[in-house]
C-alpha positions as CSV (number, residue, x, y, z in Angstrom):
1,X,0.0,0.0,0.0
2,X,2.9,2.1,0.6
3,X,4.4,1.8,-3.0
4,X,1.0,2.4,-3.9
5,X,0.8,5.3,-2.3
6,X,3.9,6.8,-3.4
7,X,3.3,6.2,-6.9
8,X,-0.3,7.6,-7.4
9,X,1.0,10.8,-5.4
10,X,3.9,11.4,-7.6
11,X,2.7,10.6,-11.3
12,X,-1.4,9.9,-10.9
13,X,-0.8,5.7,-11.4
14,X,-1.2,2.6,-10.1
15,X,0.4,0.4,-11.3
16,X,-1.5,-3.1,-12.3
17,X,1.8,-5.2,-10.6
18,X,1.2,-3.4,-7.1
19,X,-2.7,-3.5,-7.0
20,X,-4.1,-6.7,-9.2
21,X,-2.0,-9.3,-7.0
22,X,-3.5,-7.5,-3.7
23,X,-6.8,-9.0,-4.7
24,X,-6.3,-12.8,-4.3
25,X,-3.4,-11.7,-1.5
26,X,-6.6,-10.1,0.4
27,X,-8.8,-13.4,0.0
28,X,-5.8,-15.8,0.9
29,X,-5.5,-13.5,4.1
30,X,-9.2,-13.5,4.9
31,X,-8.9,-17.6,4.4
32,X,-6.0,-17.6,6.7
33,X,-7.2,-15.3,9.4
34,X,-10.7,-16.4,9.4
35,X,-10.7,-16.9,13.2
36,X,-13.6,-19.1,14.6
37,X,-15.9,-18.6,11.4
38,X,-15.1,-21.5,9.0
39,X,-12.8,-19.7,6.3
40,X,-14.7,-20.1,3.3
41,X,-18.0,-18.5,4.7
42,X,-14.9,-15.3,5.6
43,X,-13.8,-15.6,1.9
44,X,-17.0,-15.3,0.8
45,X,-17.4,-12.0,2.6
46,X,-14.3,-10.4,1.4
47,X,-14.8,-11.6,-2.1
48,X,-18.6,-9.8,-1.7
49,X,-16.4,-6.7,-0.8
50,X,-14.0,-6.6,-4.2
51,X,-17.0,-7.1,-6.3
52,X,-18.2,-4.3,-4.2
53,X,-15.9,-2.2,-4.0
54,X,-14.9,-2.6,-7.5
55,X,-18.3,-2.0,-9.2
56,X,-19.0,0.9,-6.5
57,X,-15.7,3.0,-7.6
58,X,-16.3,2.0,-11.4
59,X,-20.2,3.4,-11.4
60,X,-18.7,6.6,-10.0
61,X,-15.9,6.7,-13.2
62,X,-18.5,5.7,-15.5
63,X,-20.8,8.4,-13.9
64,X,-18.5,11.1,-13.9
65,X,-17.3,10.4,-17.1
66,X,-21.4,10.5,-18.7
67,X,-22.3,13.9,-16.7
68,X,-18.5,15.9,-17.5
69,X,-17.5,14.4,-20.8
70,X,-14.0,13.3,-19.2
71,X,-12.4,11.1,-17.2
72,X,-12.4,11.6,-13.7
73,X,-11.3,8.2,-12.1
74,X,-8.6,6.1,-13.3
75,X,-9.4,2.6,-14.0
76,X,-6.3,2.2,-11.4
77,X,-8.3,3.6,-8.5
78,X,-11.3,0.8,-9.6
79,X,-8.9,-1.9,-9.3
80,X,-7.7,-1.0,-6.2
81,X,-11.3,-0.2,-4.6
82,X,-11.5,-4.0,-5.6
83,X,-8.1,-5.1,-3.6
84,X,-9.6,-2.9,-0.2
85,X,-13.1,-5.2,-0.5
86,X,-10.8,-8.0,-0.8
87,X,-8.6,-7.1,2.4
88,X,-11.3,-5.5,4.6
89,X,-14.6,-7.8,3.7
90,X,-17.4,-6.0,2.6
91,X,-17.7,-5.0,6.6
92,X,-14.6,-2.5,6.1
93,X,-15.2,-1.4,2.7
94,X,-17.8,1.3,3.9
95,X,-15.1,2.8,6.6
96,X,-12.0,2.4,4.2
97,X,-14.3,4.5,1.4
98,X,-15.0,7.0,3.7
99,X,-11.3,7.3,5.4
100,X,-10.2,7.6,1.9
101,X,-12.9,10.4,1.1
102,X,-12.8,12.5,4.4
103,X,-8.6,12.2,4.1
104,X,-8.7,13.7,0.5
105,X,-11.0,16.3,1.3
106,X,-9.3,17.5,4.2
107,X,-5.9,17.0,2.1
108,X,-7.5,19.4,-0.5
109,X,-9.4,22.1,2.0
110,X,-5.5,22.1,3.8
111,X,-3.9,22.5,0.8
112,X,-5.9,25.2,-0.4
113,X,-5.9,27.3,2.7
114,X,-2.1,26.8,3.2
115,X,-1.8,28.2,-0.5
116,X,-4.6,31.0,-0.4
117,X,-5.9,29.2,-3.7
118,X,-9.2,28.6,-5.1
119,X,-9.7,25.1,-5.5
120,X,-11.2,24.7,-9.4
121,X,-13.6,21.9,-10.1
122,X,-10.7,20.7,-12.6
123,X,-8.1,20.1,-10.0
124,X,-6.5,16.6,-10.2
125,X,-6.4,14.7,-6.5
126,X,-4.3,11.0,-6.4
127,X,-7.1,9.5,-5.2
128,X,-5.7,6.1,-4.9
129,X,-2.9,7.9,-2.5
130,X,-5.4,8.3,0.1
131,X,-7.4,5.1,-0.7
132,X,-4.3,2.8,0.2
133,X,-3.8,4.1,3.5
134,X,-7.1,3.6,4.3
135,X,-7.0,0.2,3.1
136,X,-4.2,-0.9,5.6
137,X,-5.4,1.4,8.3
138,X,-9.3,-0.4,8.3
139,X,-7.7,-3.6,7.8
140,X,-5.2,-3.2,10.6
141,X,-7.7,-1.8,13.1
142,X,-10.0,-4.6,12.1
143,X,-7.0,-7.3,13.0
144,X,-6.6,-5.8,16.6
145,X,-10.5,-6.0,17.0
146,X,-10.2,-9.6,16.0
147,X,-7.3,-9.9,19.0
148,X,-8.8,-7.7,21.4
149,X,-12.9,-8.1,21.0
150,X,-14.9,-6.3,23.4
151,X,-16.6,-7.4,26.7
């Protein structure tokens, strides 16, 4: 997520070799770490979250793409909404999407008050360099739940 990260911030990609192998890496995780639940009733779940995710982020591209006449999400964002399902479940996705969202928008509203700027409805954001930090942050609070459950 880190090379991920880096790489949408400093040239708007990311790459297929980072973010297509972190889909079946999330499910073999899930599989492993399934905990009490039997494993392929957890893989279901975090398979149900990549499809979600995945189709979610792509009906927003396709959307935005319809209303403005132009790309506005990269196909590379897509498949990396897909690898978060995959890692978080489809419990996660909903936090990890909204991490990702709030962190941008407070990246941008920082950024343009630090700079005295008008932000234009044109500006570019690496979204995917806020999305893969949230991806390993929900997953990563979700493993400590896991070891530490309430009660």
């Amino acid at each position: 997520m880190l090379a991920i990260t880096i790489s949408d911030a400093r040239g708007f990609i990311i790459p297929d070799c980072l973010s297509l192998p972190a889909i079946p890496a999330g499910l073999l995780a899930a599989a492993f770490l399934a905990g009490p639940q039997p494993w392929h009733e957890t893989v279901l779940g975090h398979l149900a979250g990549a499809a979600l995710g995945g189709a979610l982020l792509y009906s927003v591209r396709f959307a935005y793409q319809a209303i403005r006449n132009k790309e506005g999400l990269g196909l590379g964002d897509v498949k990396l909404a897909t690898a978060g399902g995959a890692w978080t479940g489809i419990e996660g996705l909903n936090w990890l999407l909204l991490l990702a969202c709030l962190s941008a928008l407070a990246w941008v509203g920082v950024k343009s008050t630090l700079s005295g700027e008008r932000i234009e409805s044109a500006a570019e954001l690496p979204f995917g360099a806020f999305l893969a930090p949230s991806i390993w942050l929900v997953w990563t609070l979700q493993q400590l739940a896991r070891s530490y459950p309430a009660g």
